[in-house]
VEXVEX-627451 format. One record per residue (C-alpha): residue number from 1; residue in one letter; chain; x, y, z. Coordinates in nm, 2 decimals. Each point is the difference from the previous one (the first is absolute). Last residue first. Layout:
# VEXVEX-627451
[NUM a A [X Y Z]]
...
This chain:
# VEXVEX-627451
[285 x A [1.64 10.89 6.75]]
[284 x A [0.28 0.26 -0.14]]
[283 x A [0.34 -0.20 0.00]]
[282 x A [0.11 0.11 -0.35]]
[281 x A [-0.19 0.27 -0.03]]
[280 x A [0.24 0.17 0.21]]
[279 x A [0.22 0.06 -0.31]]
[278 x A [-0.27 0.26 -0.08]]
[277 x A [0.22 0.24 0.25]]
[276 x A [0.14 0.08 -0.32]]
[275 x A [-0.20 0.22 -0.15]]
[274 x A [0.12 0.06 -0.36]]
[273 x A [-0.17 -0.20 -0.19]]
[272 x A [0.11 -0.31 -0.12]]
[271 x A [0.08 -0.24 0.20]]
[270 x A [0.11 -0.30 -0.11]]
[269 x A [0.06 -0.38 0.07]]
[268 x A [0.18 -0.24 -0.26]]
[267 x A [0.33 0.13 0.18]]
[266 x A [0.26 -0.07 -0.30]]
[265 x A [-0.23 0.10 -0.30]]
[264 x A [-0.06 0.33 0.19]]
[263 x A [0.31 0.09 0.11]]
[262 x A [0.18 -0.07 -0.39]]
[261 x A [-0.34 0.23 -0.15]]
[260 x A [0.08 0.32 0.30]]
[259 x A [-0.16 -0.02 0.28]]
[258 x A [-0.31 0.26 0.20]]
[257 x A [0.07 -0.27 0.24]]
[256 x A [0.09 -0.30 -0.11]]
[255 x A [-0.07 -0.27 0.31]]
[254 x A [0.19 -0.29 0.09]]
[253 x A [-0.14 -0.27 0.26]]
[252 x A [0.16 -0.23 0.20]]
[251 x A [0.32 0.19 -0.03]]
[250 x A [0.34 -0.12 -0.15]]
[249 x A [-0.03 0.03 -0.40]]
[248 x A [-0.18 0.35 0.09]]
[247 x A [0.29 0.11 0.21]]
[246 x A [0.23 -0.17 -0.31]]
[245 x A [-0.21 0.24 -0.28]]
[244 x A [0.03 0.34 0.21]]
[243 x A [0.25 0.16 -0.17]]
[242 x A [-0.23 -0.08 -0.36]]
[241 x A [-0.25 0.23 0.12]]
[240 x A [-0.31 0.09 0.17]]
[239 x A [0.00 -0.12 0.33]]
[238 x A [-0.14 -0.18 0.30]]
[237 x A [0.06 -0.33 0.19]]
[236 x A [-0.23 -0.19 0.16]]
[235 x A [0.11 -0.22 0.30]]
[234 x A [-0.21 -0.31 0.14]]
[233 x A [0.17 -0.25 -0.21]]
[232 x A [0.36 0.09 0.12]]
[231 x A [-0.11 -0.12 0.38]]
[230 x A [0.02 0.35 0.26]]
[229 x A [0.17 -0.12 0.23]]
[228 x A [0.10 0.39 0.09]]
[227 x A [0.36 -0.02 -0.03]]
[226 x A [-0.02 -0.25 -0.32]]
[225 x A [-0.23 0.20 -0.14]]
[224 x A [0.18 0.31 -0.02]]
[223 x A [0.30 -0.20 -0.08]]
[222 x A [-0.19 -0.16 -0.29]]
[221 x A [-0.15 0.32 -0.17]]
[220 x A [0.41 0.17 0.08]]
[219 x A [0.14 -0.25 -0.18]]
[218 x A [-0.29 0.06 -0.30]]
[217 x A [0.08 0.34 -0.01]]
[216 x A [0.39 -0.04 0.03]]
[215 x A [-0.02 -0.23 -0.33]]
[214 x A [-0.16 0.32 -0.22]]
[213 x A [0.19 0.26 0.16]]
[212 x A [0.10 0.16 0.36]]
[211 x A [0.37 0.03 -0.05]]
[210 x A [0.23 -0.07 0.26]]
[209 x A [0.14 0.31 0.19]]
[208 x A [0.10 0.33 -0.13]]
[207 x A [-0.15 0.18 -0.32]]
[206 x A [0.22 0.23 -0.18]]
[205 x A [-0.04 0.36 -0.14]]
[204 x A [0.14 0.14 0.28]]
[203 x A [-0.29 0.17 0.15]]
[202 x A [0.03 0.36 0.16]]
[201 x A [-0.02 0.07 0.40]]
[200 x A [0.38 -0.05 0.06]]
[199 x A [0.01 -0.35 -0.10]]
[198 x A [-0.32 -0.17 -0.11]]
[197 x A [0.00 -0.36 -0.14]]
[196 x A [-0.39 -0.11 -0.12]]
[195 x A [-0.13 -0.31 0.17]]
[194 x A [-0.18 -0.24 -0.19]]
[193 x A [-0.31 -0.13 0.09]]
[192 x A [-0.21 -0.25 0.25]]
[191 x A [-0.25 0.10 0.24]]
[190 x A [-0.21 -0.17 0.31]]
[189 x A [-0.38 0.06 0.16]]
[188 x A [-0.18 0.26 -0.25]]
[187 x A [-0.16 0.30 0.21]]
[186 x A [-0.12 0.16 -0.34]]
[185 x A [0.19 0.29 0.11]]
[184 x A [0.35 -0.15 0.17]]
[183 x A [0.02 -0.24 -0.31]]
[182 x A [0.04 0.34 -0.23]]
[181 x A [0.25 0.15 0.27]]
[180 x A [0.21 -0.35 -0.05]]
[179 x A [-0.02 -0.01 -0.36]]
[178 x A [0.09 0.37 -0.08]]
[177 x A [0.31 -0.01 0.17]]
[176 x A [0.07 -0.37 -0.04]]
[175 x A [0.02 0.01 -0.36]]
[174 x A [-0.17 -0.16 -0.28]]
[173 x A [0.06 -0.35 -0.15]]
[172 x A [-0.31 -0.09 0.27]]
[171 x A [-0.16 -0.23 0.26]]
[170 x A [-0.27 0.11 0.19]]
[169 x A [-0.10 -0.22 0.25]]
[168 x A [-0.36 -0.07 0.16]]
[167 x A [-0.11 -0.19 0.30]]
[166 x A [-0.31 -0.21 -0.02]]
[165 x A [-0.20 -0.03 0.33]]
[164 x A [-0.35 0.02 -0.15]]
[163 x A [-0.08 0.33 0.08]]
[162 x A [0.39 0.08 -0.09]]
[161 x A [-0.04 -0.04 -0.35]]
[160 x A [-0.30 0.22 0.00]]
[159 x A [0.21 0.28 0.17]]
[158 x A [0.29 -0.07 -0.27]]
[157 x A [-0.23 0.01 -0.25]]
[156 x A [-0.17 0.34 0.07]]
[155 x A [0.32 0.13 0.02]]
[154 x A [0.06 -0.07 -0.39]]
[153 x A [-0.35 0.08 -0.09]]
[152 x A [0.07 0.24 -0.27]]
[151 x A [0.38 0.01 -0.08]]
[150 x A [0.22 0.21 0.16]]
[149 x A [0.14 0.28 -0.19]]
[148 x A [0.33 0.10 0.10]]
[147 x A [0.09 0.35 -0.07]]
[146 x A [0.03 0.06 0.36]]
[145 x A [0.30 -0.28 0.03]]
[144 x A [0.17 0.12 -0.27]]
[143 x A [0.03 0.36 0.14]]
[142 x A [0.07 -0.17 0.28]]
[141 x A [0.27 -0.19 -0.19]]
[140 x A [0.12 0.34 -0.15]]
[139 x A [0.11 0.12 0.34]]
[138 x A [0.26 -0.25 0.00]]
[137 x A [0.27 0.19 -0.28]]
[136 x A [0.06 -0.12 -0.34]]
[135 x A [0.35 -0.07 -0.02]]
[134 x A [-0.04 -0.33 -0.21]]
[133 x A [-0.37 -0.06 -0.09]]
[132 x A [0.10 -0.14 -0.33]]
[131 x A [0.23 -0.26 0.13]]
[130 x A [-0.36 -0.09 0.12]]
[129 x A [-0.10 -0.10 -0.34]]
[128 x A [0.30 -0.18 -0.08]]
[127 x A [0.03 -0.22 0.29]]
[126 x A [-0.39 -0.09 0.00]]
[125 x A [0.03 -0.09 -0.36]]
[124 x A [0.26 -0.25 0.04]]
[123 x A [-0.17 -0.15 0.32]]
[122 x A [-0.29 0.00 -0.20]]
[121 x A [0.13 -0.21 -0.30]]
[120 x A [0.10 0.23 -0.33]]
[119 x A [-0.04 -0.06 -0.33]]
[118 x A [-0.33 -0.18 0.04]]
[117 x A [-0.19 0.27 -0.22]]
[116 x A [-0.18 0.12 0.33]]
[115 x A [0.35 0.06 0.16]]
[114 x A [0.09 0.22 -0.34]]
[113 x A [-0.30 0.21 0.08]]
[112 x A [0.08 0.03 0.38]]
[111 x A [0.33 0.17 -0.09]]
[110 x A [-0.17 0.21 -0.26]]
[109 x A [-0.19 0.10 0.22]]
[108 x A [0.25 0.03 0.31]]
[107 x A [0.17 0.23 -0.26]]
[106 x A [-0.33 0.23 -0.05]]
[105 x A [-0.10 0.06 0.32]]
[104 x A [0.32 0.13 0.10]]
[103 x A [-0.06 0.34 0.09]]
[102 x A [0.08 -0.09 0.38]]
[101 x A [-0.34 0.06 0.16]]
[100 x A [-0.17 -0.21 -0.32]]
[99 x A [0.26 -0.31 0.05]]
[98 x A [-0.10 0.01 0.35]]
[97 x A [-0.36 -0.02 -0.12]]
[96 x A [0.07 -0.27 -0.23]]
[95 x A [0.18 -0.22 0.18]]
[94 x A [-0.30 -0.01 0.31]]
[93 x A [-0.21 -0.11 -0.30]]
[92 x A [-0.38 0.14 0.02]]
[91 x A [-0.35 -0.21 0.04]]
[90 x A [0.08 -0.10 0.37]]
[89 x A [-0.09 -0.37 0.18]]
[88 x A [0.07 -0.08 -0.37]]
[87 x A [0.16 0.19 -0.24]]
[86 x A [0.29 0.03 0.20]]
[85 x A [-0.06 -0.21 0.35]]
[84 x A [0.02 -0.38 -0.02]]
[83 x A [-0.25 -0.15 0.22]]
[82 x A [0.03 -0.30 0.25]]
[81 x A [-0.28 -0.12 0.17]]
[80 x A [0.00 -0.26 0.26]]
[79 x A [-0.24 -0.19 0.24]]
[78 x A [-0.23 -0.03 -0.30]]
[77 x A [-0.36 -0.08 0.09]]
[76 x A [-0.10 -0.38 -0.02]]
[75 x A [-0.27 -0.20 -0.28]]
[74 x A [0.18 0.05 -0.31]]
[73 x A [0.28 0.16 0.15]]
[72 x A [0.09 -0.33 0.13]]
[71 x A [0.04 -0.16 -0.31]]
[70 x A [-0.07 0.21 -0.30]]
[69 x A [-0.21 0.33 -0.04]]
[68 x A [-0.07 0.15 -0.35]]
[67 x A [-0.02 0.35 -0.09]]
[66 x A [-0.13 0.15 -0.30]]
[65 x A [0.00 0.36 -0.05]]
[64 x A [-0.22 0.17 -0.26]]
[63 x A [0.10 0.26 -0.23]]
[62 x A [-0.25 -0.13 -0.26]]
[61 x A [0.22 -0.18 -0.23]]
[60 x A [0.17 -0.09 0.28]]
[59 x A [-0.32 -0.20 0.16]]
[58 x A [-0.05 -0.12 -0.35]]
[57 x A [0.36 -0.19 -0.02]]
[56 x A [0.02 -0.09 0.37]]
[55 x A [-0.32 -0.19 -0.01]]
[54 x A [0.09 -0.17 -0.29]]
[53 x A [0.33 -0.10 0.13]]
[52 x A [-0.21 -0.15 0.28]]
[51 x A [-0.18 -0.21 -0.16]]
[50 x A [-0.22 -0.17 0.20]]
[49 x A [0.10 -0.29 0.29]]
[48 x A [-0.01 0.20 0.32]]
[47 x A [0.13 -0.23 0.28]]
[46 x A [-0.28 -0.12 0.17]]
[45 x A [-0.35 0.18 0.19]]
[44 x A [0.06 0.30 -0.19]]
[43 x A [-0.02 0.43 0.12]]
[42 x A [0.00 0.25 -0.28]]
[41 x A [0.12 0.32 0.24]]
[40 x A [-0.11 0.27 -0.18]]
[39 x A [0.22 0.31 0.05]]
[38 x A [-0.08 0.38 -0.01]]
[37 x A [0.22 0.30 0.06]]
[36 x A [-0.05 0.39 0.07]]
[35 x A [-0.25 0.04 0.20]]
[34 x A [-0.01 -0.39 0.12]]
[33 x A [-0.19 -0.27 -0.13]]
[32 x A [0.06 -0.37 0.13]]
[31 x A [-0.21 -0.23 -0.23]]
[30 x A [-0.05 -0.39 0.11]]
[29 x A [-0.11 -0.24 -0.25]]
[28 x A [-0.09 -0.35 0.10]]
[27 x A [0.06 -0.37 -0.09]]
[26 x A [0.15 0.12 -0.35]]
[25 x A [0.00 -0.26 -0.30]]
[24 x A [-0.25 0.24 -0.23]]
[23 x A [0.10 0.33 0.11]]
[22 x A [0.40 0.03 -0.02]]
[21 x A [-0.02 0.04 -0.42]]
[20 x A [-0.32 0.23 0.05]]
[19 x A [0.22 0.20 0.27]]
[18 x A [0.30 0.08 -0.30]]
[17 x A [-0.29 0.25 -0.12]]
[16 x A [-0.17 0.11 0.33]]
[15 x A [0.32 0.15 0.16]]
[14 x A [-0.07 0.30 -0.22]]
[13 x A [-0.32 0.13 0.18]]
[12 x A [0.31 0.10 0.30]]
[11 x A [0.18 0.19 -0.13]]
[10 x A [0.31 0.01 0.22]]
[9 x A [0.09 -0.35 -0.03]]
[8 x A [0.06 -0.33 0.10]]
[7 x A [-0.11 -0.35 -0.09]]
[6 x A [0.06 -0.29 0.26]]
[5 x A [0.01 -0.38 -0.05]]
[4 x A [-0.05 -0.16 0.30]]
[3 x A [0.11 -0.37 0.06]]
[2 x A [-0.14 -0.34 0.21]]
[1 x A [0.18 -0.32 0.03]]
């Protein structure tokens, strides 16, 4: 069976220096070089036999992404992709910037700090952070909203994804207001979050409906899929943290974007720099 191993980055001489591990077994070598992202697409004639922890090792040492196709990915585009949203379809925390409009920044901090020390599970977390919010009125989620910065290359994925027929859902521990609006930009297909109680134009502090967190990602991966006959093996699945572990468990391929150590180790593929319409080297030919 044939494979591509793929290195990615935005600098582009780099790439060279996990390449002379790729070289010597490769059938061909295809480079894709955009302005602001490069990829070389390793291509083998059977399942690639080197090292790959190697690979990975130097590419990271280099700032180098590594991604690795399986199964129908390795030869098929996806017909899903699901992408988690803070800190990874956008480089802020929807949390945060609420937390910022109602002088709270540095509770939901703390809060968020004593959830990365394992004291707290996410739906914990979640309650406490937003009993935060309580009585801050709606007009702060546009503000929100504006102060949302979208990462580099998010629409640009959606469109590629759609070339190929792929549809793309963001799925996210964030909110509704800004999720929805966010989704509506970069022309993503289907949304998933948590919905933020309002009562008399200010929020209550509480969040209403099930939770969207680490369990509800992956659910909402196979119902996508599942609606759209989409087989599991031909979904990728994108994020950058340990939320997004049982989406990456479930998909055909995971990919740490821009991820933090317990991401990376999980999805085996990265990207590293911060463009992520690079995902679409996936199923460049």
């Amino acid at each position: 069976m044939s494979s591509r191993v793929i290195l990615v980055s935005d600098d582009r001489p780099s790439l060279r220096f996990p390449g002379s591990l790729l070289w010597p077994d490769a059938a061909c070598m295809r480079g894709i070089h955009t302005g602001d992202w490069a990829a070389h697409i390793f291509e083998y004639a059977m399942s690639f036999e080197g090292n790959m922890t190697q690979v990975r090792d130097m590419a990271a040492s280099h700032g180098i992404g590594v991604l690795h196709p399986h199964g129908l990915l390795a030869s098929e585009p996806p017909g899903l992709i699901v992408c988690d949203v803070d800190s990874t379809i956008t480089r802020t925390e929807a949390i945060d910037l609420l937390a910022e409009c109602a002088g709270k920044a540095e509770e939901v901090s703390e809060i968020t700090a004593r959830a990365m020390a394992g004291q707290l599970d996410f739906a914990q977390s979640l309650h406490e952070r937003v009993r935060c919010l309580e009585g801050l009125h709606v007009g702060a989620l546009e503000e929100a909203r504006k102060a949302t910065v979208v990462t580099p290359g998010a629409a640009e994925l959606v469109a590629a994804a759609h070339e190929v027929g792929a549809a793309v859902g963001l799925v996210s521990g964030g909110f509704t207001a800004l999720v929805t609006p966010l989704a509506e930009q970069i022309g993503a297909d289907v949304t998933a979050s948590n919905e933020l109680e309002i009562v008399d134009d200010h929020l209550t502090g509480r969040v209403v409906g099930d939770i969207v967190d680490r369990a509800a990602k992956a659910a909402w991966l196979r119902r996508w899929a599942a609606e759209r006959e989409v087989p599991l093996e031909q979904t990728i699945a994108v994020g950058d943290g340990a939320n997004d572990l049982d989406m990456f468990a479930v998909a055909g391929m995971a990919i740490a974007f821009c991820a933090k150590p317990i991401a990376v180790e999980a999805a085996r593929n990265t990207i590293r720099c911060e463009r992520i319409d690079a995902v679409r080297a996936v199923w460049a030919r």
